[in-house]
C-alpha positions in Angstrom: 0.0 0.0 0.0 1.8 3.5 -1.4 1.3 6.4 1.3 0.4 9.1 -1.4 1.1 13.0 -0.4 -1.7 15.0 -2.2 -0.2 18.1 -0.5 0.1 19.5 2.6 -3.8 19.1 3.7 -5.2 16.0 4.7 -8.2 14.9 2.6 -11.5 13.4 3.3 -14.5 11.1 2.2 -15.4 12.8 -0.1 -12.3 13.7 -1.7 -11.1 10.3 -2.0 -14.8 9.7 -3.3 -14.3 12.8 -6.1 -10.3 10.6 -6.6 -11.8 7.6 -7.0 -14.4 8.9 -10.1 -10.5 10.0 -11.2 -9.1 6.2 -11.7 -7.2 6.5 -7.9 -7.4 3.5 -5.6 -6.8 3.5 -1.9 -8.2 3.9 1.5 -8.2 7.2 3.5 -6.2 6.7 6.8 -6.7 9.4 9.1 -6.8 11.9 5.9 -3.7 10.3 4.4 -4.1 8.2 0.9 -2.8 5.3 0.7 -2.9 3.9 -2.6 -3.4 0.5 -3.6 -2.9 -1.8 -6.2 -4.8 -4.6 -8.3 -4.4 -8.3 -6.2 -4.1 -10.4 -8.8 -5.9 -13.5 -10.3 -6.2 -15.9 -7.2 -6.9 -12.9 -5.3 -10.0 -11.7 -7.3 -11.1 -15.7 -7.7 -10.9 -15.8 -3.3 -13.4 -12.5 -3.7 -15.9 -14.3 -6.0 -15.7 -18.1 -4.2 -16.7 -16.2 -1.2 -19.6 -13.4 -2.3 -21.3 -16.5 -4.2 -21.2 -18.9 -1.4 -22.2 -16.0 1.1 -24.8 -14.6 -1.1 -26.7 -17.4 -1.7 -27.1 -17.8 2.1 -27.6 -14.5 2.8 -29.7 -13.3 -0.3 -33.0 -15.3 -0.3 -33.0 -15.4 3.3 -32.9 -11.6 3.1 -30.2 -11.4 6.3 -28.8 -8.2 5.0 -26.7 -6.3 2.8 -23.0 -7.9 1.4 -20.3 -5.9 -0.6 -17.2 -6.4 -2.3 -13.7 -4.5 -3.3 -14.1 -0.8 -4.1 -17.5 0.0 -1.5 -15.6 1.1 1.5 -16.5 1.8 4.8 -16.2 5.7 6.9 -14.9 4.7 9.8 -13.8 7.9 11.6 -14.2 11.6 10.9 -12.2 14.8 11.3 -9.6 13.3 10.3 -11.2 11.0 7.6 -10.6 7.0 7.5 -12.3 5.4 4.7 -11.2 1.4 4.5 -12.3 -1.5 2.2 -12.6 -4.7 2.8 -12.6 -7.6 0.6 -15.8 -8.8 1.2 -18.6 -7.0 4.0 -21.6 -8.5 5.3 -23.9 -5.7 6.8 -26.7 -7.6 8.7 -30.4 -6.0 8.0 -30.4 -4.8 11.4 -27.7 -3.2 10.9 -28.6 -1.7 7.0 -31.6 -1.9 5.8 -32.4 -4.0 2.8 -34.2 -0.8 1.2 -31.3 1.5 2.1 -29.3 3.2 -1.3 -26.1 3.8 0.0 -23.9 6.1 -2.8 -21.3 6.8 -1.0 -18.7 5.0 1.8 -21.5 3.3 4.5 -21.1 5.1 7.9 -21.4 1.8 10.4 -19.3 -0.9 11.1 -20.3 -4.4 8.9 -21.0 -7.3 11.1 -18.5 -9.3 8.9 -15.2 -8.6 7.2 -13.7 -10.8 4.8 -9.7 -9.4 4.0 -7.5 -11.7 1.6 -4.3 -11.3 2.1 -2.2 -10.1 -1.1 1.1 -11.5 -2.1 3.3 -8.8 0.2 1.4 -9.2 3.3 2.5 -10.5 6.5 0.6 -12.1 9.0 1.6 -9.8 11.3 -0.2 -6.8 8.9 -3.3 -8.9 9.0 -3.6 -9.4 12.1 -3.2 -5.8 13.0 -6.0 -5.3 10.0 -8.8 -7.7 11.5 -7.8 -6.0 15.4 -8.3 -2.5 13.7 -11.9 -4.1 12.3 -13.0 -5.4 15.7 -11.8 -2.4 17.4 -14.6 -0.3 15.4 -16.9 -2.6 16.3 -17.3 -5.6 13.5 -18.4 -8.9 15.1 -16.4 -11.2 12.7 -13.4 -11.0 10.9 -12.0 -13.8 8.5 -8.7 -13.5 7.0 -8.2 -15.8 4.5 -4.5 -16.6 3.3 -3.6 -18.2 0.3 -0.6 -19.6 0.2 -1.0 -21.4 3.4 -4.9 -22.0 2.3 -6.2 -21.0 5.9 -8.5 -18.6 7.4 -8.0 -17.4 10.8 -11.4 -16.5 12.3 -11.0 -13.2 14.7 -13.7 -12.4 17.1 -13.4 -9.6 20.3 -11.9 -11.1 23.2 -11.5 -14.5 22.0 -8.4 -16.2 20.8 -7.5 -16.2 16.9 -9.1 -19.6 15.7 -6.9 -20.5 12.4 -8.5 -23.3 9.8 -7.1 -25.3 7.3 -8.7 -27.0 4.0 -10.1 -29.9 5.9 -11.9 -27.7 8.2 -15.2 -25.6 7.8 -16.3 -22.0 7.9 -19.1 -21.3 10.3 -21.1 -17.7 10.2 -21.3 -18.2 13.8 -23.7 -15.5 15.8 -23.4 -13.4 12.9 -24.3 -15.7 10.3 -26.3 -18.9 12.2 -26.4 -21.6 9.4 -23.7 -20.6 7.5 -21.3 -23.5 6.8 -18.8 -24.1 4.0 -15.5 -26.4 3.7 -12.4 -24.0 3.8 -11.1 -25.9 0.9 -14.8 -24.2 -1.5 -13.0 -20.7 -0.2 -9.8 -21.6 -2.4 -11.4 -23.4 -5.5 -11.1 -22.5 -8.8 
């Protein structure tokens, strides 16, 4: 992620909103733009596994809102910090179904998927999923590639790490919710 200096000033929502109509790519981080950069294939493949098998659980059961790449989330003001997560599950009680949301949404998701790209260390991912539960998201599953895992982060609870043979449960967030790790990572 490239730290980008637009000047002196540090910039908001709605500039990186106006920046992003302008081809730029990044989240805001306490007014500071920090650019980022396309994943790659396997990346992008991790994205769609994950929104199909979560959206057709959560879609004709009406549970709530879920978004990929690019939607962001405004998570603090004055100065501005705009992230985006892989993949977001907003649960209806949480977003209405009806809502139209055109800009970053202003409340926490009750989920966060992140992927980890090809220069991140576990280390920056686990810092990631505590800054996501810190603002108040019930879930966070951080799903690693090359060592096909997903550690499963949850407040106050240790880091649950699973492996292909294992399955992915919603939990409280999403009851019913079930799916081998290995469906997360197949082509």
């Amino acid at each position: 992620m490239a730290v980008t200096d637009l000047g002196a000033r540090l910039l908001t929502a709605d500039d990186l909103l106006r920046l992003s109509g302008e081809g730029v790519r990044g989240e805001l981080i306490r007014g500071v733009l920090c650019e980022t950069m396309p994943t790659g294939q396997e990346h992008g493949q991790i994205v769609v596994n994950l929104v199909v098998l979560l959206g057709n659980f959560v879609k004709p059961r009406q549970l709530g809102v879920l978004t990929a790449s690019d939607s962001g989330v405004w998570l603090e003001r004055d100065p501005d910090t705009v992230r985006e997560p892989d993949i977001a599950f907003f649960a209806a009680e949480t977003m209405s179904l009806d809502e139209r949301v055109t800009g970053y949404a202003e409340v926490a998701p009750d989920l966060v998927v992140e992927i980890a790209s090809p220069g991140d260390t576990r280390r920056e991912l686990n810092d990631k999923a505590l800054m996501w539960l810190s603002f108040g998201v019930s879930l966070v599953w951080v799903v690693n590639p090359e060592q096909r895992t997903v550690d499963v982060h949850r407040a106050n609870r240790p880091v649950v790490t699973l492996n292909d043979t294992d399955t992915l449960d919603g939990l409280d967030v999403l009851p019913g919710f079930t799916c081998q790790v290995s469906a997360v990572f197949h082509p």
